[in-house]
BANU-349839 format. One record per residue (C-alpha): x, y, z. Coordinates in steps of 0.02 Angstrom, whole numbers, padded with zeros to 5 digits, always signed. Last residue first. Example, Ala and Ser with C-alpha at 12.3 -4.5 7.8 and 13.67 -1.06 7.14 Angstrom:
<recs>
+00684-00053+00357 +00615-00225+00390 
</recs>
This chain:
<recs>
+08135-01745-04115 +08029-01828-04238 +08105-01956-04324 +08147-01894-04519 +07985-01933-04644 +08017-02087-04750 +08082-02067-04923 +07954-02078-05065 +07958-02234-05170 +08035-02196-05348 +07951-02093-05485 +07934-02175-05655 +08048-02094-05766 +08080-02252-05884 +08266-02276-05849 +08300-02191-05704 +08159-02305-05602 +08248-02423-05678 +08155-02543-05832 +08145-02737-05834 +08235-02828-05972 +08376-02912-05888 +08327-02929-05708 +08153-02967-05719 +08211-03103-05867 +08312-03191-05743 +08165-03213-05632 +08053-03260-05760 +08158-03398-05848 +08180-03442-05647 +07995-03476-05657 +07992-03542-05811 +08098-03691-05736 +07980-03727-05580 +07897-03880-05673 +08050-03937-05738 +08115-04015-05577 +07956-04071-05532 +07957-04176-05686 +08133-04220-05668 +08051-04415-05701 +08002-04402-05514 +07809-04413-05504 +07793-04358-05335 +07688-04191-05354 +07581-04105-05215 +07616-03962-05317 +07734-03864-05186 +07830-03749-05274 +08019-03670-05259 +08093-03781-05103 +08194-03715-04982 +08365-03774-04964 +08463-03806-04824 +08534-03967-04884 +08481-04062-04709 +08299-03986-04733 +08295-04020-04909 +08333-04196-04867 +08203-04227-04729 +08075-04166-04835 +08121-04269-04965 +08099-04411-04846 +07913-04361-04822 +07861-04406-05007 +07752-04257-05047 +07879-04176-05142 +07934-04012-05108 +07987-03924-05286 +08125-03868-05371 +08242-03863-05249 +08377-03757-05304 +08586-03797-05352 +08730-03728-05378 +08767-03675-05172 +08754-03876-05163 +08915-03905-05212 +08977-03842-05066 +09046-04015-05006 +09091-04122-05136 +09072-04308-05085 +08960-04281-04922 +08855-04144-05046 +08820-04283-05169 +08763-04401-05039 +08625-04290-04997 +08590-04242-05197 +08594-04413-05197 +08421-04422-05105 +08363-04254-05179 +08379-04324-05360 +08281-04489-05295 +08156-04388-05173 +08104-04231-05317 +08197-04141-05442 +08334-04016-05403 +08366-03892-05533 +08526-03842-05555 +08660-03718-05593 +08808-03749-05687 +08992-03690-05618 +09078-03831-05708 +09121-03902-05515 +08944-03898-05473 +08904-03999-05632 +09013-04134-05584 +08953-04137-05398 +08772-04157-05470 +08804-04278-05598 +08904-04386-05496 +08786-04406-05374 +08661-04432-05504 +08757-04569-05554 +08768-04638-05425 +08590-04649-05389 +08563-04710-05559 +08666-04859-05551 +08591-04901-05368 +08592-04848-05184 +08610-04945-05027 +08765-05044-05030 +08881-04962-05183 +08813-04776-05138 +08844-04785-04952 +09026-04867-05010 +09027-04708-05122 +08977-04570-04962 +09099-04666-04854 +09069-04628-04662 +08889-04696-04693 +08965-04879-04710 +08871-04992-04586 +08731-04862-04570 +08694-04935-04737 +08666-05113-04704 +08547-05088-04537 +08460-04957-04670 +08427-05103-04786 +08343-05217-04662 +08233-05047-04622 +08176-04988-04790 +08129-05181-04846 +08023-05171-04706 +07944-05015-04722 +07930-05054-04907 +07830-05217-04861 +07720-05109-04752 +07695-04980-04868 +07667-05129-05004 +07502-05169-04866 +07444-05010-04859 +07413-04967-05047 +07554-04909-05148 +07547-04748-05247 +07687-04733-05358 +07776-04677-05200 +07678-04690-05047 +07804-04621-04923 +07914-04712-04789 +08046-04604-04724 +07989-04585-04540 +07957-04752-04534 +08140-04825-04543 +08223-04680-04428 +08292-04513-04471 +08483-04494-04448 +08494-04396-04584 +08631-04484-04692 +08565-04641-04664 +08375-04593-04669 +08379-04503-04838 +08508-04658-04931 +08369-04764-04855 +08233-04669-04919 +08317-04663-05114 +08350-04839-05096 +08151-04831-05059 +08087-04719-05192 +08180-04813-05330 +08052-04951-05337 +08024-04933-05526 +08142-04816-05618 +08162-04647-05688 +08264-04510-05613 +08282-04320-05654 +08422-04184-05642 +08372-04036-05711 +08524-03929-05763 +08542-03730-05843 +08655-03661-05952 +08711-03819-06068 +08810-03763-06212 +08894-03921-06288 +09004-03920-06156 +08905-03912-06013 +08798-04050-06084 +08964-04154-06092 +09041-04124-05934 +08856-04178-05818 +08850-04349-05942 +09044-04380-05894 +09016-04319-05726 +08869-04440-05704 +08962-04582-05792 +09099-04557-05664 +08963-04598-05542 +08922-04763-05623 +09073-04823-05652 +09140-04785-05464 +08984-04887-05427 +09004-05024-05546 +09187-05074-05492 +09150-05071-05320 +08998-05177-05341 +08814-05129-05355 +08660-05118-05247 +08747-05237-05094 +08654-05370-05028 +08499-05400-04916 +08382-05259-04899 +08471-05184-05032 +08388-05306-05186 +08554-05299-05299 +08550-05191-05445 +08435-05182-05621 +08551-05217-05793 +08712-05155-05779 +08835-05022-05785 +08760-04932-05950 +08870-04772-05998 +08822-04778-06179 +08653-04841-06167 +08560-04695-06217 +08598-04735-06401 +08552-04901-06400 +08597-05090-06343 +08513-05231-06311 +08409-05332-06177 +08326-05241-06027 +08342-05229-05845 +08374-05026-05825 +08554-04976-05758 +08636-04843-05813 +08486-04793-05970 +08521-04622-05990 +08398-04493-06045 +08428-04320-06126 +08280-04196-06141 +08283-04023-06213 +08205-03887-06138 +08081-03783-06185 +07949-03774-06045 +07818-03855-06130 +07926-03977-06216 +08005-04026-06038 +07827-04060-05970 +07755-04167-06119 +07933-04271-06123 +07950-04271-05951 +07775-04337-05936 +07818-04462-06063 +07735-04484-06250 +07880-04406-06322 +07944-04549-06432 +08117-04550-06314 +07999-04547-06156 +07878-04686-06190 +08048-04802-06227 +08103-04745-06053 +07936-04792-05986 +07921-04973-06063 +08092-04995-05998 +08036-04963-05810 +07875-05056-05816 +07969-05208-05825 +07987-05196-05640 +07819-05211-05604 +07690-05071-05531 +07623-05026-05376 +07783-05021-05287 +07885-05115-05128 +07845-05295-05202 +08002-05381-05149 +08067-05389-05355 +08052-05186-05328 +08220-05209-05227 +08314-05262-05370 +08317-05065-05426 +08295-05022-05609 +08390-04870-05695 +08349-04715-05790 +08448-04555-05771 +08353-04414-05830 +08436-04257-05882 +08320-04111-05935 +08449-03957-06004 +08415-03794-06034 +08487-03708-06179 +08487-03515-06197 +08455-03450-06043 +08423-03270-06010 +08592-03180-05975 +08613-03125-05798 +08598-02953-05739 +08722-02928-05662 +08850-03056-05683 +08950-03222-05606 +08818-03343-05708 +08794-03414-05548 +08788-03267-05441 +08665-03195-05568 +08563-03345-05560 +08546-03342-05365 +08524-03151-05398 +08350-03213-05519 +08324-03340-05361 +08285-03212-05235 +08233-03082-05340 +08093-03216-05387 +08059-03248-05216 +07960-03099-05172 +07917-02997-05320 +07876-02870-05206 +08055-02887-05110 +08094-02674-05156 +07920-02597-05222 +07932-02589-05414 +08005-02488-05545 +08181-02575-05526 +08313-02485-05436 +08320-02610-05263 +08311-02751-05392 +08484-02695-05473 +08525-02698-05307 +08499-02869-05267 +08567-02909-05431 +08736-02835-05392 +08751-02918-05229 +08725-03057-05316 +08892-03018-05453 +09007-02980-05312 +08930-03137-05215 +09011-03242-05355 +08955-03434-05342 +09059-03533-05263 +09226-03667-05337 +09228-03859-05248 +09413-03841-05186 +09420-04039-05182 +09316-04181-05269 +09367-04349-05244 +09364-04498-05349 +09441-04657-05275 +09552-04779-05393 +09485-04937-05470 +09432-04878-05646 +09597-04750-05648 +09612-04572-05571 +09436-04460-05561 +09521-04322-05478 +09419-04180-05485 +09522-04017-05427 
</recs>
């Protein structure tokens, strides 16, 4: 059961439900009849019975409406200099994104899925549409006070489930969780090196594509703000209020939310893989829902697949974020689903099946 309780009360997430090995051991045999050599297709049978499992049949039905979800957010650490580009630049992107001029926008078009982004946290005057569940503007600079308060972090991650429960409802099939903000490569590091035990450097990547002396900065920042975090890495929300930020949290709650409605997902790249971390510490098995998209070239994602156990779909060189490495890899499990549905038996189409091998000689 969820229990999201009152404003001040503590959500948990119990008896987190798995996808249905019935219906993947189905698939994989479904495969073993197809009119092809059993594994050619490599890891699309893989992920096409992930999909099956999912959908709890054999074959699974085709998608009908995937989902891009982009929380958008800015991060008081970029004030310290720890990105190649401003703060404001944040806004100007989300308003790039709802006219279609975005990446996401471009990327998401192209693969057919509609886009959704929510503005928890971005520094800007006003309100609009994608400012429903807006906790604040920007977040505390993490190398030397807490991201959010108590209050604005159990908002923020209820406003993940709340986002995660209505695309579900209104017919969602697939999720890919994206993040847009300046500077949100390094909360996303420290949330990475808490919960993996990896140390300052090993975390540092180039994000928007900072020359060596903002690495250094970010290394620094990285470090002060780890010595905070480790202070609270029992509690995957006080991690959250300290280190992370609105949209952190709210990918968190995204994540665990759409777990518990049984809706896969499409991990993005070091921000979505970052909470997916703290995500799994506040729901454990939710991460049997979702696939790594993609293996960004920031080295903390590595670490956070490899603590996740999941291995990654492509490797682009990509590090964009946005959920544009997310929905990079989403025709691919279009295909993979689409193998199982519409491709012929041997039975079917009379093609002749592989020979049997020739008994052991005596």
């Amino acid at each position: 059961m969820t229990e999201t309780g009152t404003d001040d009360e503590p959500i948990r997430f119990e008896d987190i439900p798995q996808p249905d090995e019935v219906a993947r051991a189905s698939a994989i045999t479904l495969h073993e009849s197809l009119i092809k050599p059993v594994g050619s297709l490599g890891r699309l049978e893989e992920l096409g019975s992930w999909i099956a499992a999912c959908q709890g049949q054999s074959p699974p039905r085709p998608f009908t409406r995937p989902r891009v979800v982009v929380f958008a957010a800015d991060h008081g650490i970029a004030r310290t200099g720890v990105s190649a580009y401003p703060p404001e630049v944040t806004a100007q992107l989300v308003s790039t994104a709802l006219t279609g001029g975005a990446a996401i926008s471009v990327l998401a078009s192209s693969a057919g899925a509609g886009l959704r982004v929510v503005d928890v946290a971005v520094d800007s005057e006003g309100d609009s549409p994608i400012s429903e569940f807006k906790v604040r503007r920007g977040s505390g600079s993490i190398d030397v006070e807490d991201a959010l308060s108590g209050a604005e972090v159990l908002a923020a991650v209820r406003a993940g489930m709340a986002v995660a429960d209505a695309e579900v409802d209104g017919g969602a099939d697939l999720l890919v969780a994206g993040a847009l903000g300046v500077g949100h490569t390094t909360p996303a590091a420290v949330l990475v090196a808490a919960l993996t035990g990896a140390e300052p450097v090993a975390v540092v990547g180039r994000g928007s594509g900072i020359d060596d002396a903002i690495w250094m900065r970010k290394a620094v920042a990285i470090r002060d703000a780890l010595r905070r975090a480790r202070q609270v890495i029992t509690d995957p929300v006080a991690l959250l209020r300290a280190s992370g930020g609105a949209d952190l949290a709210a990918l968190t709650g995204f994540l665990a939310q759409a777990a518990k409605r049984r809706t896969p997902v499409l991990l993005d790249g070091l921000a979505v893989g970052a909470a997916a971390l703290v995500a799994e510490e506040l729901a454990p098995g939710a991460r049997s829902w979702w696939v790594a998209s993609h293996l960004s070239s920031e080295p903390a994602h590595t670490l956070a697949l490899e603590h996740l156990d999941l291995e990654p779909v492509l490797d682009l060189g990509m590090r964009l974020g946005e959920g544009a490495e997310g929905v990079a890899a989403l025709p691919l499990l279009t295909m993979a689903v689409r193998v199982l549905a519409e491709m012929s038996t041997h039975e079917q189409s009379g093609v002749t099946g592989p020979t049997s091998p020739p008994p052991p000689a005596s």
